[in-house]
C-alpha positions in Angstrom: -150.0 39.8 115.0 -148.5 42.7 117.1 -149.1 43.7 120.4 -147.7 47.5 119.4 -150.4 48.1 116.9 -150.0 52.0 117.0 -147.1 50.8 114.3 -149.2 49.8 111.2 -149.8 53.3 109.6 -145.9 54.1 110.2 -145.2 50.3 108.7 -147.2 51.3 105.2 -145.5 54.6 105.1 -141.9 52.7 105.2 -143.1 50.0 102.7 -143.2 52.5 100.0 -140.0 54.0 100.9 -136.6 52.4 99.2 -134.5 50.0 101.4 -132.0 52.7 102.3 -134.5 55.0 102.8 -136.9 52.6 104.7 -133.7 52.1 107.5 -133.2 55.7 107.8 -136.3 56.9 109.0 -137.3 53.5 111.0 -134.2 54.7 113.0 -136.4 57.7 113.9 -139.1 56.3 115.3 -139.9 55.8 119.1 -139.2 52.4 120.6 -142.7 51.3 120.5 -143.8 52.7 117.3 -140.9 51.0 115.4 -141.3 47.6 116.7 -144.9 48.2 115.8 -144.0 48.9 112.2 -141.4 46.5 112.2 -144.1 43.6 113.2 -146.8 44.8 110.5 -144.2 44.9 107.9 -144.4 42.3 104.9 -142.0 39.6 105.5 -139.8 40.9 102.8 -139.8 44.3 103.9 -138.6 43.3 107.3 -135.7 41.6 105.9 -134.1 44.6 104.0 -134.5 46.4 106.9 -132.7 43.6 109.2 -130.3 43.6 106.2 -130.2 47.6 106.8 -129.7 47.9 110.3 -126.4 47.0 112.1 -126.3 43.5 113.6 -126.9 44.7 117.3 -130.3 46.9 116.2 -131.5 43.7 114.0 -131.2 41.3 117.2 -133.2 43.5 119.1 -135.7 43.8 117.0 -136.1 39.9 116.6 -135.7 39.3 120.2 -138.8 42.2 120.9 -140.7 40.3 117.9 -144.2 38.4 119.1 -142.6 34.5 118.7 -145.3 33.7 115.7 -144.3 36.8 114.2 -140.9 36.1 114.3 -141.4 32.6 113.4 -143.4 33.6 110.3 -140.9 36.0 109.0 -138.2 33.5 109.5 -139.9 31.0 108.1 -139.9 33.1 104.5 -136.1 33.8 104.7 -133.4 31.9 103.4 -132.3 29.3 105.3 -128.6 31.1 105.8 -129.9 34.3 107.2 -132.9 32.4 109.0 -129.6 30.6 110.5 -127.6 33.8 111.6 -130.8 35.5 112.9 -131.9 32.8 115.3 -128.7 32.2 117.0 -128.6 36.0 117.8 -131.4 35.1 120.3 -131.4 34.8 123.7 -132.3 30.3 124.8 -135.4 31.6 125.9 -137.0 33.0 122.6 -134.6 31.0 120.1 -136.6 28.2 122.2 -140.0 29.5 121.6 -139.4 30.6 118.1 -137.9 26.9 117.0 -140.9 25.2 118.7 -143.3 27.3 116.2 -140.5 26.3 112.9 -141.3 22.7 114.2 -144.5 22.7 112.9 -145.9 22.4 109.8 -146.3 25.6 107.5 -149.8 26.4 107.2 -150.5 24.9 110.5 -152.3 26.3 113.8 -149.1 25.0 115.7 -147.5 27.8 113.1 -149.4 30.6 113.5 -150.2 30.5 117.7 -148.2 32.4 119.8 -147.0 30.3 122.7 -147.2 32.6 125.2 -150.4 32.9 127.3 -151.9 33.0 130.6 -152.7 29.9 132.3 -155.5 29.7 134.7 -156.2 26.7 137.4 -159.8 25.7 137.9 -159.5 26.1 141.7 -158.6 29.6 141.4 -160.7 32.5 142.6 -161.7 34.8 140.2 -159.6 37.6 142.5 -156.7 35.0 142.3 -157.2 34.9 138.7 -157.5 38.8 137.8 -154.3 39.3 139.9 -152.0 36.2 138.3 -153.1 37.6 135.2 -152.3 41.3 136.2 -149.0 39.6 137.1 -147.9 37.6 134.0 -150.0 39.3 131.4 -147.2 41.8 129.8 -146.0 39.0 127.9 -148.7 37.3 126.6 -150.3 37.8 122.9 -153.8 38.2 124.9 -155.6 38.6 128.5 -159.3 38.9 127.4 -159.3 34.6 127.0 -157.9 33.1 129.5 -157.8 29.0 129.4 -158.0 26.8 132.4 -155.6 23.8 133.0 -155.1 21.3 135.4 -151.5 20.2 136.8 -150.8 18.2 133.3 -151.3 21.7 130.9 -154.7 19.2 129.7 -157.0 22.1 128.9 -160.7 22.1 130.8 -162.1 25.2 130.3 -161.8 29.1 129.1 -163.2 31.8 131.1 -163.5 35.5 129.6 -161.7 38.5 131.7 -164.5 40.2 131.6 -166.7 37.5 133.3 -163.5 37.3 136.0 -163.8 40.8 136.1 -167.9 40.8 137.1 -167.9 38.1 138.8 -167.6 38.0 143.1 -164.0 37.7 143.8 -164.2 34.9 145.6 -166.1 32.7 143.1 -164.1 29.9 141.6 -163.1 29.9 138.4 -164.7 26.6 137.9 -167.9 28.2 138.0 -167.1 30.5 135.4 -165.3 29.5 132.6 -166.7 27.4 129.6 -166.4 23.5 130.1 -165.9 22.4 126.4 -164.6 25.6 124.6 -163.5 25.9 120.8 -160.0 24.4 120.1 -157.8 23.9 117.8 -154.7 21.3 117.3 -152.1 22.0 116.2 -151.9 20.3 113.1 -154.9 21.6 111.8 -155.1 24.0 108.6 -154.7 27.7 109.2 -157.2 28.8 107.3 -159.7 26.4 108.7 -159.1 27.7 112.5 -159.3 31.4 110.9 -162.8 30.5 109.5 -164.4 28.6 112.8 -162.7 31.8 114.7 -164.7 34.4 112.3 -167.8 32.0 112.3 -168.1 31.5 116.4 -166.9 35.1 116.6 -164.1 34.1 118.8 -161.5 37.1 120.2 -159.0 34.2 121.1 -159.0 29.9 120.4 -156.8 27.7 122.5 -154.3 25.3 121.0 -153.9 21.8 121.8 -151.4 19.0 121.4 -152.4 15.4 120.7 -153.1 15.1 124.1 -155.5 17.9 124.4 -152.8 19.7 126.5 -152.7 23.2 126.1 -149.3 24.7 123.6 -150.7 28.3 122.7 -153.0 30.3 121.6 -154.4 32.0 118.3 -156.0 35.5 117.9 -158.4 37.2 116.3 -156.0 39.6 115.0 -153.7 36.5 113.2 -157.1 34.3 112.3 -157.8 37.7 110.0 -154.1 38.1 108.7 -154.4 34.7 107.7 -157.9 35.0 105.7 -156.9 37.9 104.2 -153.9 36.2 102.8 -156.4 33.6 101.5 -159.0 35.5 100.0 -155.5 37.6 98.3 -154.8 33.6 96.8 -157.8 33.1 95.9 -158.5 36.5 93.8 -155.2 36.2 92.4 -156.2 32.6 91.6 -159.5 33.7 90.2 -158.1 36.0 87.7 -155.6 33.1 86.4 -152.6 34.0 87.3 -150.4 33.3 90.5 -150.4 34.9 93.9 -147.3 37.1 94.5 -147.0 36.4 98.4 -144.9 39.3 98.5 -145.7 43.3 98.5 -146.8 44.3 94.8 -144.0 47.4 94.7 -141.7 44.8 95.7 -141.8 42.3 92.6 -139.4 42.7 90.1 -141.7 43.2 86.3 -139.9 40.2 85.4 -141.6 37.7 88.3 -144.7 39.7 87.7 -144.3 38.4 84.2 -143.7 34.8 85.1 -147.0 34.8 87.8 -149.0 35.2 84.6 -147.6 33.9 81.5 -148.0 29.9 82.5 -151.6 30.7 83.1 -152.0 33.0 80.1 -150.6 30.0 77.9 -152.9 27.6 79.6 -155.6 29.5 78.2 -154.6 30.5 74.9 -154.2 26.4 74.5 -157.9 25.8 75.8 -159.2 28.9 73.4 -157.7 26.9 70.9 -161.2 24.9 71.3 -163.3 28.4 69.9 -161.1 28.2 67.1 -161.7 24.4 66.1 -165.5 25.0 66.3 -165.7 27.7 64.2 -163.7 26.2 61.7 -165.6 22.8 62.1 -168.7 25.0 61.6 -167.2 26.8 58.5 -169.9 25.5 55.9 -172.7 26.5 58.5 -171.2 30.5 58.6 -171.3 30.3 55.2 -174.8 29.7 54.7 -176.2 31.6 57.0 -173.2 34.5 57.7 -175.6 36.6 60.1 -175.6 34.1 62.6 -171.3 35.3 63.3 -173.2 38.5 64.6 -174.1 36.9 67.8 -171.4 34.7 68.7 -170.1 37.1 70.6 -173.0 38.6 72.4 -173.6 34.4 72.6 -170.2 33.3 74.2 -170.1 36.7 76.5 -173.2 35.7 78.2 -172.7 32.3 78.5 -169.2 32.8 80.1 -170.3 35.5 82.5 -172.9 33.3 83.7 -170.6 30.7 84.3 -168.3 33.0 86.0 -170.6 34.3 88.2 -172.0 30.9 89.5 -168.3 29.2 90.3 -167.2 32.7 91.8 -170.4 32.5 94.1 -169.8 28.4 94.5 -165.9 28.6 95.2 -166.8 31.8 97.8 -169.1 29.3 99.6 -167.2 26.3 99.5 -164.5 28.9 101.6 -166.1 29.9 104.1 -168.1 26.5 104.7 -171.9 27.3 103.4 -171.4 24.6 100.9 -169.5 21.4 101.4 -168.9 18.4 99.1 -172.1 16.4 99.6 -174.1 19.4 98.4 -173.0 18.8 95.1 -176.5 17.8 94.2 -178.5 20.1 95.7 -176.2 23.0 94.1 -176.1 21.3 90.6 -180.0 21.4 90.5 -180.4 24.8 92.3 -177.9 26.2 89.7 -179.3 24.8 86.7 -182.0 26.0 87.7 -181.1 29.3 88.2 -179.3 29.1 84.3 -182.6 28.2 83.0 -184.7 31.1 84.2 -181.7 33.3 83.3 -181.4 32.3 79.8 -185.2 32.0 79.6 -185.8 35.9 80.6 -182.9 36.9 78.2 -184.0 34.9 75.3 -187.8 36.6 75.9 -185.9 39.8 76.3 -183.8 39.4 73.1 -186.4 37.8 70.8 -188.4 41.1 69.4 -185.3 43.2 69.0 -183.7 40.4 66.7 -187.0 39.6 65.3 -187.1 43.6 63.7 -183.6 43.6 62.8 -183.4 39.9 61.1 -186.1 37.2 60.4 -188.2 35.6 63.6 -185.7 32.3 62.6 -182.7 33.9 63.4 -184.4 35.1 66.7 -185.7 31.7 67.6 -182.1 30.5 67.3 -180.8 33.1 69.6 -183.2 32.8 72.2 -183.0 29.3 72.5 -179.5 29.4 72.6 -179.7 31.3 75.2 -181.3 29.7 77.0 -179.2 26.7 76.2 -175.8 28.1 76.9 -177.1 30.4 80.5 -178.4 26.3 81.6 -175.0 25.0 80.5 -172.6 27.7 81.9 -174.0 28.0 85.4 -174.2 23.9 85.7 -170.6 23.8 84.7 -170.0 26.7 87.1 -171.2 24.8 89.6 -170.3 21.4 89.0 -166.5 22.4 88.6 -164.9 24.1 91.9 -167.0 21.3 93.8 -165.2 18.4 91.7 -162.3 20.5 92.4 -162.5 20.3 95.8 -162.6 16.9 95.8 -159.5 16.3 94.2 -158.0 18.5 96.1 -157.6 21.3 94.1 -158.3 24.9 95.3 -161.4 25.4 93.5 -160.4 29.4 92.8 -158.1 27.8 89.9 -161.0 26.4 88.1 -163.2 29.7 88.6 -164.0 32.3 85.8 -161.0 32.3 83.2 -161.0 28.9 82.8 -164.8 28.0 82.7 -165.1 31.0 80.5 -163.0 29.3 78.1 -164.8 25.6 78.0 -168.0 27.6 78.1 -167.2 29.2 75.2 -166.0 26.3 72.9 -169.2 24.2 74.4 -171.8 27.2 73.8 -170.3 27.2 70.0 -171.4 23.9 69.4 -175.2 24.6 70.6 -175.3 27.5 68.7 -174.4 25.8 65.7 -176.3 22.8 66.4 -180.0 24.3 67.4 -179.3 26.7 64.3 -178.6 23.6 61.8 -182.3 22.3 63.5 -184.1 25.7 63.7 -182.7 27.1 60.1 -182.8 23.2 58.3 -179.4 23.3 57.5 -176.8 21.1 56.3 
C-alpha cells in the first residue's frame, strides 16, 4: 500500500466523481496528496485517470507509484495499455515492477515491495540506525529491518525500535530475532496476510528458494489483501459473484451477469422442494394442516444450517479449524443441532398443542428437532468437504445449504408425520 497515506480520504472523494471530473480536480491537488489518492484508488479508477491525464502526468504518476502498487494495478489492465505504461518507466522501476509481474498472481512474490533496508549482522546498532537514516526514503518500511549476510540469505530481523534502545555500539547480532516469520514467494496471499494478522507482525520478510531475501510485505498490504478476501467471500456467501471492481463502477448489465448464473443454480436445486411436495401430494391431502408449518419448518432448518457453515467456512479462513477437524466439528455441530431443535420443539409444542391437536404438535416438535440435527450437520460437513476439493468453502455456505436443507427437511416432515399421524 502507499507510503503517502494522507491521500485515501481525497482518493474516495474522486472515486465518486465522473472520469472527466475525477482528472480535473486530481490536477488540484498537492504533489503528495495526489499520488496518495492516486495509490489508494481502485485499480480501475486509476486507469481512467491515466486515461485522463496527458501522457507526461500519467508517467509520473507510475514512476512515483510504490512498485507492488504499480505492479498490481498493471497487473488488472489490458495487456496493450499495461504495454505502453511500462515502457514509459525509467530501467530502474520498469525493472522492479516486471520482477513483481514475474510472479504468480495471488502470490507473496506479487504483493511485496522490493524495496527494503538491508541490515548486516556485524553492524552496530549506531551503524544500523544511521544506514537506515540513509537509505530509508525509498523503502515501503524502516520499523523491520532484516539482516543478511554477503549472499542476501536472510539470518535475522531486528525491530527499529530495539536499534533505537539499544547501546550504540551493540551488534546487531545481539539484537535481532534468529529465526523470524517469512514468507516465499510462491506462497498464497492470503495465507501470508493471515500468519501476519495472527503473529501480529508490522512487516514479514520475503524469501526466494534459497532463503535469500527478495522483499518485503506489510501490514498495510497483508490487510488490503484480507479485506479483498473476506469482500469474495461475502459476495460468495450471498451466491452470487465478486465484482473485483468499485460497485459505482459496474455497468447494471455485469451486475446482472454476477448474479443470474447463481440465481439459476438455485432455482434448479429448489426444484427439489417442488418434487417433495408433489411426491407428498396424497399426504397434504389427508392431513392439509400440516402445509401450515412447512414454512415455519424449512425457515428454521435453513437458518440453522446457514448459521453453522457461515461460522465453519469463517474458521476454516482464518485457520481455527483445519481439515482433520472434520470429526470433531461434525460431532460438536450435531450436537449443537440437537439441543437447538430440542429447545424449540419444547418451546413450540404447547402453542401448537392449543391451536391444533397434541398429534400435530408431536410432529412438529420432532421435526424439529430432526431437521435443526440435520441442517447444522450438513452445515458443517459441507465447506470442510469443500475444502478438500479445493473449493472455497464460502460457495457452498448459506444459499445453497438452504436449498438441500429444505428439500431434505421435507422429506422428515413428511415421513415422522406418516409414523406419528398413521398415515398412508
Amino acid at each position: 500500500m502507499s507510503r503517502h497515506r494522507g491521500g485515501r480520504r481525497a482518493a474516495e472523494a474522486l472515486a465518486r466523481l465522473s472520469p472527466s471530473e475525477r482528472a480535473v480536480r486530481f490536477r488540484l491537488l498537492e504533489k503528495d496528496e495526489a499520488l496518495g489518492a492516486f495509490e489508494a484508488m481502485d485499480a480501475v479508477h486509476q486507469r481512467e485517470l491515466l486515461e485522463a491525464l496527458r501522457d507526461p502526468a500519467a508517467h509520473e504518476l507510475l514512476e512515483e507509484m510504490d512498485p507492488d502498487d504499480r505492479a498490481r494495478m498493471l497487473h488488472e489492465a489490458p495487456a496493450t495499455v499495461a504495454r505502453r505504461l511500462l515502457a514509459g518507466l525509467s530501467p530502474h522501476e520498469r525493472a522492479l515492477t516486471a520482477d513483481l509481474l514475474g510472479y504468480p498472481d495471488q502470490s507473496a512474490g506479487r504483493m511485496m515491495s522490493p524495496e527494503v533496508i538491508r541490515l548486516r549482522a556485524s553492524m552496530t546498532a549506531g551503524q544500523a540506525i544511521e544506514h537506515a537514516g540513509r537509505t530509508g526514503a525509498e523503502a515501503e518500511t524502516i520499523y523491520t529491518l532484516p539482516v543478511t549476510d554477503e549472499e542476501r540469505t536472510l539470518v535475522g530481523v531486528v525491530e527499529l525500535r530495539d536499534l533505537v534502545l539499544a547501546d550504540p555500539a551493540e551488534k546487531v547480532a545481539n539484537l535481532m530475532a534468529i529465526e523470524p516469520e517469512v514468507a516465499v514467494t510462491h506462497d498464497d496471499q492470503e495465507a501470508v496476510a493471515r500468519l501476519m494478522q495472527e503473529a501480529d507482525l508490522l512487516a514479514l520478510p520475503v524469501v526466494d528458494g534459497d532463503h535469500r531475501l527478495v522483499g518485503i510485505v506489510t501490514v498495510d498490504d497483508a490487510m488490503e489483501v484480507l479485506e479483498a478476501e473476506d469482500s469474495e467471500d461475502v459476495a460468495l456467501v450471498s451466491a452470487s459473484q465478486p465484482l473485483r471492481d468499485p460497485y459505482l463502477s459496474v455497468s447494471v448489465a455485469r451486475l446482472v451477469r454476477s448474479r443470474i448464473g447463481w440465481l439459476l443454480l438455485l432455482i434448479a436445486a429448489a426444484a427439489l422442494t417442488v418434487s417433495v411436495l408433489d411426491a407428498f401430494e396424497d399426504t397434504l391431502e389427508q392431513v392439509v394442516t400440516l402445509a401450515l408449518f412447512v414454512p415455519l419448518l424449512i425457515g428454521t432448518g435453513g437458518n440453522a444450517g446457514a448459521q453453522a457453515a457461515t461460522t465453519l467456512t469463517r474458521a476454516l479462513a482464518v485457520g481455527e479449524v483445519r481439515l482433520g477437524d472434520l470429526a470433531a466439528v461434525v460431532a460438536r455441530e450435531t450436537r449443537v443441532g440437537l439441543l437447538l431443535g430440542a429447545t424449540f420443539g419444547m418451546l413450540g409444542y404447547l402453542p401448537v398443542a392449543l391451536l391444533f391437536d397434541s398429534g400435530i404438535a408431536t410432529v412438529v416438535s420432532l421435526t424439529l428437532v430432526a431437521i435443526c440435527t440435520l441442517a447444522t450437520f450438513v452445515g458443517s460437513v459441507l465447506p470442510l468437504l469443500a475444502k478438500r476439493l479445493g473449493v472455497d468453502p464460502a460457495v457452498v455456505s448459506a444459499p445453497m445449504i438452504t436449498t438441500i436443507v429444505d428439500a431434505t427437511g421435507l422429506v422428515v416432515y413428511f415421513l415422522i408425520a406418516r409414523a406419528v399421524l398413521g398415515l398412508a
